[in-house]
C-alpha positions in Angstrom: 13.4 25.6 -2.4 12.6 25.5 -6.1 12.0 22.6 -7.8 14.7 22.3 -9.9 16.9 21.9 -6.5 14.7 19.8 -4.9 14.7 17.2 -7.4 18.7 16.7 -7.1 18.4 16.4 -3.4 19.1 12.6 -2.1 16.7 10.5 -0.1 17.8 11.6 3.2 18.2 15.4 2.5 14.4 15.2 1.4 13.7 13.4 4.5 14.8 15.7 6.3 13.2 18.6 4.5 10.0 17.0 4.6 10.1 16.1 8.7 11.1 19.6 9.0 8.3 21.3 6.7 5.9 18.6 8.9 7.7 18.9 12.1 7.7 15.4 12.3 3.9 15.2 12.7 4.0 12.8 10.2 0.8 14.0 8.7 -1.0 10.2 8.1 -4.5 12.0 8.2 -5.6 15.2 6.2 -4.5 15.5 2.8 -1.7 13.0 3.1 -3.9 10.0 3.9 -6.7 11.1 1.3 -3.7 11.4 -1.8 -2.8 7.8 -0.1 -6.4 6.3 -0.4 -6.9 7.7 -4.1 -3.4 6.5 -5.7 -3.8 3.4 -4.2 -7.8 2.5 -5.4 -7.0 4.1 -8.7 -4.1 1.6 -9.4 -6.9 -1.0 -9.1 -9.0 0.8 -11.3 -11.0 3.2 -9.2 -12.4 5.7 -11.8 -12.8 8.8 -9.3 -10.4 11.6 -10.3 -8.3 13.1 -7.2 -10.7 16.0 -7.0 -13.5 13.9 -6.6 -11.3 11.5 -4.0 -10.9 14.2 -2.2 -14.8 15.6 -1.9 -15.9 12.0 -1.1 -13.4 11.4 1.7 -13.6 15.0 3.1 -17.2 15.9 2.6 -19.0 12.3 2.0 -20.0 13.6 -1.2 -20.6 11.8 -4.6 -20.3 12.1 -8.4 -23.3 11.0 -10.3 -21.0 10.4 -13.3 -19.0 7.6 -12.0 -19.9 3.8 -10.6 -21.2 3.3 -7.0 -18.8 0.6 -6.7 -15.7 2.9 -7.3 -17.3 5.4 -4.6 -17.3 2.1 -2.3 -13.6 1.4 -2.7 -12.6 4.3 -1.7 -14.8 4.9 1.8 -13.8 1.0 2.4 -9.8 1.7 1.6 -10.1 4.8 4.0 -11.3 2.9 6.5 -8.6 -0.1 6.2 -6.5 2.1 6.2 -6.8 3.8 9.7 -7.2 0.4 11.0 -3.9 -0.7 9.6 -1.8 2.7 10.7 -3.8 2.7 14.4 -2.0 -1.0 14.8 1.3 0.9 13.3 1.6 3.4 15.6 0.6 1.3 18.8 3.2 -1.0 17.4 0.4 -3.9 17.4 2.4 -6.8 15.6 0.2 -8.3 12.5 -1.0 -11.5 12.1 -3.0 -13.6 10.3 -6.9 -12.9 11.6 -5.4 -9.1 11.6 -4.0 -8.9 7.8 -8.1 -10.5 6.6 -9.8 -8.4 8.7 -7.8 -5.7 6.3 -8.7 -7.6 3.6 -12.1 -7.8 4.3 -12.6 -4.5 4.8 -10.6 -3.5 1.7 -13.3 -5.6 -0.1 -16.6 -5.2 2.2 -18.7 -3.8 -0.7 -16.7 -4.8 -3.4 -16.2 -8.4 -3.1 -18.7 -11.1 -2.5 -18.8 -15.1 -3.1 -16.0 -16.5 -5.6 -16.6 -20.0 -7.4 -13.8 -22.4 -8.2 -13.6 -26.1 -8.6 -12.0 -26.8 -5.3 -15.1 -25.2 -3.4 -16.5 -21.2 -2.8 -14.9 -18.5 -0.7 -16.0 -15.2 -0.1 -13.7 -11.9 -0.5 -15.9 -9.9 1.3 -15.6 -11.6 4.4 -11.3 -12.0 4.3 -11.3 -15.5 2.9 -8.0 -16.8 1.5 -8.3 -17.8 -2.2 -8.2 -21.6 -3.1 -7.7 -21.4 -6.6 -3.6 -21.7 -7.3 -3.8 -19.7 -10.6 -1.0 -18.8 -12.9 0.3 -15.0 -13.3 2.1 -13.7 -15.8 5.4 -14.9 -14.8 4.8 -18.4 -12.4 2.3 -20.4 -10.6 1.0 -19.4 -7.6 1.8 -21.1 -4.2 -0.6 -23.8 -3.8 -3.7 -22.2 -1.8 -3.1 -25.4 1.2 -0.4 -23.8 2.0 -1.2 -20.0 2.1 -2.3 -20.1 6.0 1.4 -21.6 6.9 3.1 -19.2 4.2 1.4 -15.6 5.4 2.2 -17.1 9.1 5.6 -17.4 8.0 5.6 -13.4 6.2 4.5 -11.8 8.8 6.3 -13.9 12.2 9.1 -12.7 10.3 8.2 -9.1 9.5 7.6 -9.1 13.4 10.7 -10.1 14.0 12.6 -7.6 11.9 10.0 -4.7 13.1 11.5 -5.0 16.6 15.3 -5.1 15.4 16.7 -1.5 15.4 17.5 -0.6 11.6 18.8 2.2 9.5 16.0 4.4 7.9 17.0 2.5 4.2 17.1 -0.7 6.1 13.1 -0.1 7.1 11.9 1.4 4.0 13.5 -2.0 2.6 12.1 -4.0 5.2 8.4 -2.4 4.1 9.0 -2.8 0.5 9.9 -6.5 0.8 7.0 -6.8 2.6 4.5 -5.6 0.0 6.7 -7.7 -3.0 6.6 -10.8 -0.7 2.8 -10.6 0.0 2.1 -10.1 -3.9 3.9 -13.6 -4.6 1.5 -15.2 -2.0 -1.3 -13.4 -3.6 -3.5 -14.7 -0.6 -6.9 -12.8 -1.7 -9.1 -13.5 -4.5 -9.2 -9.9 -4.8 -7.4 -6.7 -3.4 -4.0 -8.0 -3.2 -2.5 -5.1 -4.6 -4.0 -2.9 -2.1 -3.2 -5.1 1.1 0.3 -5.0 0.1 0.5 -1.1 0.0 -1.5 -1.0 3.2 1.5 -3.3 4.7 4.1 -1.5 3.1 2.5 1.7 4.8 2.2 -0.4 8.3 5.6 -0.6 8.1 6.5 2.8 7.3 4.4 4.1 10.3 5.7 1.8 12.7 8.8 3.4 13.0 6.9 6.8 11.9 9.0 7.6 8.5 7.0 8.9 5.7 4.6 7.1 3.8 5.4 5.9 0.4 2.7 5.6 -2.3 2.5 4.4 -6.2 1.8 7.0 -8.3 -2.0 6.5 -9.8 -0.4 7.4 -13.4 2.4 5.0 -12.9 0.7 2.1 -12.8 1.7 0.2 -15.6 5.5 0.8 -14.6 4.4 -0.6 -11.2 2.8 -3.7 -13.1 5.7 -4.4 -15.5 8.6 -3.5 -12.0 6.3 -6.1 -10.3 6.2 -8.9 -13.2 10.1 -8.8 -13.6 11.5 -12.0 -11.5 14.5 -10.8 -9.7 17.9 -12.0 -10.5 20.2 -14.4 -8.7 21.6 -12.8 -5.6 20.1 -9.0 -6.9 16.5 -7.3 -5.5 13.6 -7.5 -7.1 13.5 -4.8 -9.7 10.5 -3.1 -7.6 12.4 -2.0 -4.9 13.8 0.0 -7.0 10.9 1.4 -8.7 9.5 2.0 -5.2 12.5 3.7 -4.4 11.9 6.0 -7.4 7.9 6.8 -6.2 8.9 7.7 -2.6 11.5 10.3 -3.7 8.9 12.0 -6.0 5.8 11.3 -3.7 8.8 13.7 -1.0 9.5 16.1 -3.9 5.9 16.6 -4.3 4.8 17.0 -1.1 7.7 19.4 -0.2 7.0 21.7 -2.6 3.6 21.8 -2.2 3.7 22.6 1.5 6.2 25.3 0.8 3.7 26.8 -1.7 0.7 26.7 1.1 -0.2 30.0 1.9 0.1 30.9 5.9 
């Protein structure tokens, strides 16, 4: 299909085209989990371009011209990442211990102790922040109650996980999921990356395509996130996520029909 039709096709009718050009293998490994990994460390300022993403995932090997560190949040994302999507598709339910053992991983080479006035916690090993900083927009839900609050996300994500839904009702469902956990902001660092990783949990749960963010969006995705949603209306990065899956399907389609056999 060329390109100029595919991008007037509607969410379902790329759906479709893309679980027929897969046939529904849902491809979460290979190239689609390595474009995953690299848009999503980039966002948080991993340095690596895709190319060399792609040569450090596949082949384990590194660039001299970039920061060990960035070469460490990629392997450690890779490997959260399988963890989280092997609990998606044997429809383990998350929970706290589960969701920072993700962020400890996230964050095993990255993070380390964090100092604040109310005491030390360390990032590396999954520890809940206890700072109750201000963002751009509001203050931060105080760090006492974070346990109760992430108990409270994700009992209820459960919940809605095992209630049959409409495909826009789950891609909903994991979109709310990754806005929710960035209010809580329950990490010192890596927030951002957990909440893709759960939005992604979602998706493969019920085994529809995975969404991404767009490494060169990122400040759309910043400014869709800092916009407090209206009375009664979505938060305006549902629809911005909306927006990345359709091109993240457009892409992919079109690249798969352009694979030689």
């Amino acid at each position: 299909m060329p390109s100029s039709q595919s991008s007037s096709l509607t969410l379902p009718a790329l759906l479709s085209w893309y679980r027929e050009l897969t046939r529904d293998s849902l491809p979460v490994g290979g190239h689609n989990g390595l474009i995953h990994v690299y848009h999503s460390a980039a966002i948080d300022g991993c340095s690596l371009t895709l190319a060399e993403s792609l040569v450090l995932l596949e082949n384990g090997e590194t660039t001299d011209t970039k920061p060990a560190p960035h070469h460490w949040m990629l392997l450690d994302y890779q490997q959260a990442q399988q963890q989280m999507l092997a609990w998606a598709a044997d429809r383990e339910p998350l929970n706290r211990a589960r969701l920072q053992s993700i962020g400890a991983t996230l964050m095993r080479r990255t993070g380390g102790p964090l100092h604040t006035l109310l005491g030390s916690y360390d990032s590396s090993q999954g520890e809940f922040r206890l700072a109750s900083p201000m963002t751009a927009q509001r203050k931060l839900i105080d760090a006492q109650k974070l346990p109760a609050a992430v108990d409270k996300l994700l009992k209820q994500l459960n919940t809605n996980l095992a209630t049959p839904k409409t495909m826009r009702q789950l891609y909903d469902l994991s979109f709310q999921a990754h806005y929710d956990l960035l209010c809580l902001q329950p990490f010192g660092e890596g927030n951002g990356r957990v909440a893709r990783l759960l939005m992604n949990y979602v998706q493969h749960y019920h085994k529809l395509p995975m969404s991404l963010v767009h490494a060169v969006d990122r400040q759309a995705y910043r400014r869709a996130l800092d916009q407090p949603p209206a009375p009664s209306f979505d938060p305006p990065i549902l629809d911005f996520l909306y927006t990345q899956l359709i091109t993240y399907l457009q892409t992919e389609c079109e690249r798969i029909t352009q694979e030689p056999f």
